[in-house]
N, C-alpha and C positions, 0 to 999 in steps of 0.2 A: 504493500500500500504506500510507504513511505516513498520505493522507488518511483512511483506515477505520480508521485506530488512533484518529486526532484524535476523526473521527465522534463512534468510538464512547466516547471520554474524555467529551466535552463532552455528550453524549445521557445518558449514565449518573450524569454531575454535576448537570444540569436532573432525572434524573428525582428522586435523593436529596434535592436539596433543595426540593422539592413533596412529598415525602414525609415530610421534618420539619416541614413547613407543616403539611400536613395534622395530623401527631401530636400537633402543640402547640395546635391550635388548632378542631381539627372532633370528633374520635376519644370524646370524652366527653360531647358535645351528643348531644340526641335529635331531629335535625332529619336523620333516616334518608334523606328524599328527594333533600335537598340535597350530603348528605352523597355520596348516589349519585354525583349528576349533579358533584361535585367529582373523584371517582375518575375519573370518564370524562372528565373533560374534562385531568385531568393525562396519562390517556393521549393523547387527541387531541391536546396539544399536541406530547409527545415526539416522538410519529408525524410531525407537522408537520415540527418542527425539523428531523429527520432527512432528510424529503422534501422540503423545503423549500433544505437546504444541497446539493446535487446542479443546481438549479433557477437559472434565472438569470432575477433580476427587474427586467432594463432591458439595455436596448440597452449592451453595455460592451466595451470596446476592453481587451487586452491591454498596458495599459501599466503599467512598474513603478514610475514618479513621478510626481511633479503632471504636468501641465501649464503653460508659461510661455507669458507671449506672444509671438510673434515665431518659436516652433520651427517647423523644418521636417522632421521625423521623428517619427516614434512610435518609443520606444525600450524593447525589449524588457527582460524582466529577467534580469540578467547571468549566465552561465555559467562554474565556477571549473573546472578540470583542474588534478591533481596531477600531478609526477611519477612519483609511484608509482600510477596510477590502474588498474594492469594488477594489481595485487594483488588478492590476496582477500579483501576483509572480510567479516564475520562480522553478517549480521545479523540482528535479533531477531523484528522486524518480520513479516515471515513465518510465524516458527514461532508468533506470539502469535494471527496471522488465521488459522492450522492449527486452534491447540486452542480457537479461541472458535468456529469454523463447525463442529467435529468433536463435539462436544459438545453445542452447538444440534441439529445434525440427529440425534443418538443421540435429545435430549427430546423433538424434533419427533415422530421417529418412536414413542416411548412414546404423545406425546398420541392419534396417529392409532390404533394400537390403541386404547386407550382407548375412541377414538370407535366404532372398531368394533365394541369388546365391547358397549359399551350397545346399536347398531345391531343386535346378532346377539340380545340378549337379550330386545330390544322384539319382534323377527320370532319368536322363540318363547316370548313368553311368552302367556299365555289373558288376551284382552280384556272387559272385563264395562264397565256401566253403573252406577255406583254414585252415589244421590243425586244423579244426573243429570251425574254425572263420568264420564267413561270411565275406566276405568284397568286399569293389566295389571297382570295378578298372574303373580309370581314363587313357584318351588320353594325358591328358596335363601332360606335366615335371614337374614335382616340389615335396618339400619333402611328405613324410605320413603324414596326419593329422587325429582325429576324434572328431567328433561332436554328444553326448552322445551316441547313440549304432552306430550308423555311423561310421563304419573305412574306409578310401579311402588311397590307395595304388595304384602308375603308375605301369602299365602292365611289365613296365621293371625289376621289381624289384622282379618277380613271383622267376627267377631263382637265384636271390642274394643270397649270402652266410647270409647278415648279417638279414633275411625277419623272421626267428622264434624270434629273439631280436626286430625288429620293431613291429610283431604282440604283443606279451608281453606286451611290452610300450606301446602300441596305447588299447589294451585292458586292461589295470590297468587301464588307462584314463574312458575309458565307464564303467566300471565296479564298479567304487567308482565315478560317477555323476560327473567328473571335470567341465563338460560344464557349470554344475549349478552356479561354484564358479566363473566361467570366464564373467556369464552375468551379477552375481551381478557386479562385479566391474565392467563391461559395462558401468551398468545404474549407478552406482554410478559417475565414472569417468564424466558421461553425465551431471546430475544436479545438479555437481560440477564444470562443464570442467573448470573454474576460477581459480579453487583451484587447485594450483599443486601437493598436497599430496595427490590429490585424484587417480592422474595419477600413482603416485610414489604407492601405494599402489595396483592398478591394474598394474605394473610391479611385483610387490613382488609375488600374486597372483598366475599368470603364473607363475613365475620362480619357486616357491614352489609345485607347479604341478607337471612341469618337475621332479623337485628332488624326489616327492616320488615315479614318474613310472622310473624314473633309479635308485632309492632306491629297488625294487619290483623285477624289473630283476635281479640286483649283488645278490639278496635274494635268486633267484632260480637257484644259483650255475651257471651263466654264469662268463667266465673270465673279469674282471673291464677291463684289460690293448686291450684284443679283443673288447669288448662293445666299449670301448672308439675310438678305430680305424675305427667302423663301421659310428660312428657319424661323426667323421673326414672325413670320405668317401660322406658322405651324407649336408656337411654343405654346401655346395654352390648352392646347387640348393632350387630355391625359393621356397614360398608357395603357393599353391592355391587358400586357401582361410586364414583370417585375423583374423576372429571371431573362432578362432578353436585353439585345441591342439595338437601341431605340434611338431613332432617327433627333429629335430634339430633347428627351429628357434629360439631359446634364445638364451644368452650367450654360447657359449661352454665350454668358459675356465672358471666359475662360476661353470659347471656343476660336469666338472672333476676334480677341485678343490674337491668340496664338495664330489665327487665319493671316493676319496682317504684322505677323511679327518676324522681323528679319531670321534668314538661315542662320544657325550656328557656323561658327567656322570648324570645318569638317575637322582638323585637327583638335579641337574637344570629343573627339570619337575615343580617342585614349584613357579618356578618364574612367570610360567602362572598365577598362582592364584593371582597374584597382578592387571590384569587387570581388576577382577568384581570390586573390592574396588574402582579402580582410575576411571572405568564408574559410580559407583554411585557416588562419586565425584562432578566429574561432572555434573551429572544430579541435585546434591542437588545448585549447583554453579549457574546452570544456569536458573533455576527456580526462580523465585521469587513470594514469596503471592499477588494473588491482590484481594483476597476477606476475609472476615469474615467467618470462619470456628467453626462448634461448634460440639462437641463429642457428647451434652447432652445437650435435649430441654427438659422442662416442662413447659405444660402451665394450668394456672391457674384458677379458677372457677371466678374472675373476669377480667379474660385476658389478664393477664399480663405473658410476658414470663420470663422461668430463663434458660439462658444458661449457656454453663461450657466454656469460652474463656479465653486463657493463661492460665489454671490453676486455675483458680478461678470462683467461682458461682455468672451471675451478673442478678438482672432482671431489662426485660424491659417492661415498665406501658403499658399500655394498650393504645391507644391512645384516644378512646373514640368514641359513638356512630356507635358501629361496625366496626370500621377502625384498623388498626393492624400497627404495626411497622415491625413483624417480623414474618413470615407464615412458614410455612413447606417445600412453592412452591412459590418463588417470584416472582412477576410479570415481563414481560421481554418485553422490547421495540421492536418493529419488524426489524429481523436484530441482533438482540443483541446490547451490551454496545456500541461497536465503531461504529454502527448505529447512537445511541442518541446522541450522544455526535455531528459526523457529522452533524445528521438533525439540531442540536442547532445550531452548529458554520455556518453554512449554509442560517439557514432563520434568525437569530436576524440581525436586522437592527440596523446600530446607529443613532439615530433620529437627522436631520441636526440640530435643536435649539439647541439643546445638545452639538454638533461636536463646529456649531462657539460661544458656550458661554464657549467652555473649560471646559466643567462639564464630571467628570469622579467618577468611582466607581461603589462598590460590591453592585448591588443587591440579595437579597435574598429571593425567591421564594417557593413557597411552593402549592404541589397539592396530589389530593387522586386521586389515580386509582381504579375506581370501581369495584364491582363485574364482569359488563359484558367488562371490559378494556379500558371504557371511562373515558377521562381525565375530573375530576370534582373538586371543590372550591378551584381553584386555587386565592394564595392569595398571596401578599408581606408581609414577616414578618420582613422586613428591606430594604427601599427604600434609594434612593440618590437624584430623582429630579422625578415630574409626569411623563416627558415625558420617561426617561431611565424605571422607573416601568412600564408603561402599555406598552412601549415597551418589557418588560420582560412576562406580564401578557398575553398577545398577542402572544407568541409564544408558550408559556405553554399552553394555551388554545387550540389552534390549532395543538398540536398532535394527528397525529393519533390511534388509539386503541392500548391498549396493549395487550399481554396475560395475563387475571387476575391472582394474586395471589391466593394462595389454602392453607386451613388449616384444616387438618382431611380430604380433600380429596374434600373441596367445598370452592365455588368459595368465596373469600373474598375481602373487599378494604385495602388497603394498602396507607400510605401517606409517602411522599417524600419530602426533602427538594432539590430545587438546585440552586449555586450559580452564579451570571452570573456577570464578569469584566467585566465595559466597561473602555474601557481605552483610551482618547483622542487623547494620546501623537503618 
């Protein structure tokens, strides 16, 4: 639970701050395509990030510190127990992954109407051929919209002067995928909706849309100052539908602005190239190591491994009678790490002699995982009182199977140290 709050901290912080990048630095340029392809690519990375921290990118071993040379255990990471561990605490955690998935699926479910009202209105509205366009025309008022080769156009606007400028626009839209661009930031905005850059970012979106299909038409030699007036003719009447790319509903005065606003000098096209650098950035920022990573394994004719860790070549002994420290394929608790670690903090009890003699402290534990991922000779290599160790000895004991570890591609044991606080206070 904790990790989906983190997730979602750190995915919401990368996306805010690619969305000041963008404000400060693209938002006022007229390099529309670049501009595109920067909005999707700050999607693509968040999506990344997110699917990327779930993913594991190397062989890694559950250990909680370096590596030295000369151990003979992999030593897990420690486990505390209170005495009070039986109480109830209050956490927040939960009720924060309630109202952000509760919320999400209310918007989700608006978008999918949404999609189905355009679906219902495309199936009944009348199809025509216009200037070699297909398009369906609509009963209801409201301005032109299209939704990727969908153009819908009211019947009244058959004989408009301004209908060869609206087909244009509405066909640059399907014609270069705008719909694609419009659902990312949908679902972005959606399992963000908290985060207000995410909104600010699905406004940019749109509004960069609109600019390249009234970029597209002044390109094919229509008058800007007649264009301009047709939109002005067209601004007040509403839209049909929400999830679409609609001919005037944006800003107007942003539009016409930018309609009559000198070219960037093509040499500000460079500045894009600063967003890969500040995404990997990023990405190195918010990563952090949690395992033991090794380039280069040899192992040894008496079993002993030597890795290549930090830069240097360390080995590790063997541990003795077929047991390993360090496999190819390390054995893995059912669930993974944040599994073990829960079932520990879960089933150790603090044993009441214990609790009212005020006796506290590190025990430290120790077991091999078999070949077939039965937990075996489990032992204490550093007690505090009998009852805290066989309370430690007792829980180790009773895990359930692992998946064994593998070296050269067979099943091996592996031993594990781990360390268990009990803490009175």
């Amino acid at each position: 639970m904790a990790g989906i709050v983190t997730l979602l901290i750190k995915t919401n912080v990368m996306l805010a701050a690619l969305c000041l990048l963008y404000q400060a630095l693209y938002r006022k340029d007229t390099f529309f395509g670049w501009r595109r392809a920067s909005l999707v690519l700050i999607y693509v990375f968040v999506g990344f990030f997110a699917l990327a921290s779930n993913l594991r990118w190397s062989v890694a071993s559950p250990v909680a510190g370096s590596i030295d040379q000369g151990i003979t255990t992999i030593w897990l990471q420690a486990v505390e127990v209170g005495a009070t561990v039986e109480q109830v605490t209050f956490d927040i955690k939960p009720i924060i992954i309630s109202i952000w998935q509760g919320v999400a699926a209310l918007l989700m479910l608006r978008l999918l109407w949404q999609l189905g009202s355009i679906c219902w209105l495309a199936w009944k509205s009348e199809a025509r051929v216009v200037e070699g366009v297909k398009v369906r025309f609509t009963e209801e008022e409201g301005s032109p919209f299209s939704f990727f080769r969908w153009i819908f156009i009211n019947k009244n606007l058959l004989d408009d002067p301004c209908l060869h400028e609206v087909l244009l626009h509405e066909c640059t839209h399907a014609r270069q995928w705008h719909s694609l661009d419009v659902l990312l930031s949908e679902v972005a905005a959606i399992l963000c909706w908290f985060n207000p850059f995410a909104w600010v970012l699905r406004r940019e979106v749109r509004v960069n849309l609109e600019y390249l299909a009234d970029q597209h038409v002044v390109a094919q030699g229509h008058d800007v100052r007649t264009y301009q007036y047709h939109l002005l003719a067209l601004t007040y009447q509403r839209s049909v539908a929400t999830l679409t790319n609609n001919f005037n509903v944006l800003p107007l005065k942003q539009r016409i602005k930018m309609m009559n606003k000198e070219r960037s000098n093509s040499i500000g096209r460079i500045k894009y190239l600063l967003l890969l650098p500040v995404c990997a950035l990023l990405f190195m920022m918010s990563t952090t190591p949690v395992s033991a990573q090794s380039s280069k394994t040899i192992v040894h004719p008496d079993g002993s491994v030597t890795v290549n860790y930090g830069g240097k070549d360390m080995t590790i002994k063997h541990a003795g009678e077929d047991v390993y420290v360090l496999v190819d394929e390390m054995p893995e608790f059912p669930g993974g790490m944040k599994a073990l670690l829960d079932y520990l903090s879960t089933n150790v009890r603090y044993p009441e002699s214990a609790k009212q003699a005020g006796i506290s402290g590190r025990v430290t534990t120790q077991f091999v995982v078999g070949e077939d991922g039965a937990i075996r000779d489990v032992k204490v290599l550093r007690g505090v009182s009998p009852d805290l160790d066989a309370e430690a000895v007792r829980v180790m004991s009773s895990m359930p199977k692992w998946s064994p570890g593998k070296q050269e591609g067979k099943p091996v044991a592996v031993r594990y140290t781990v360390p268990i606080t009990f803490n009175a206070q």
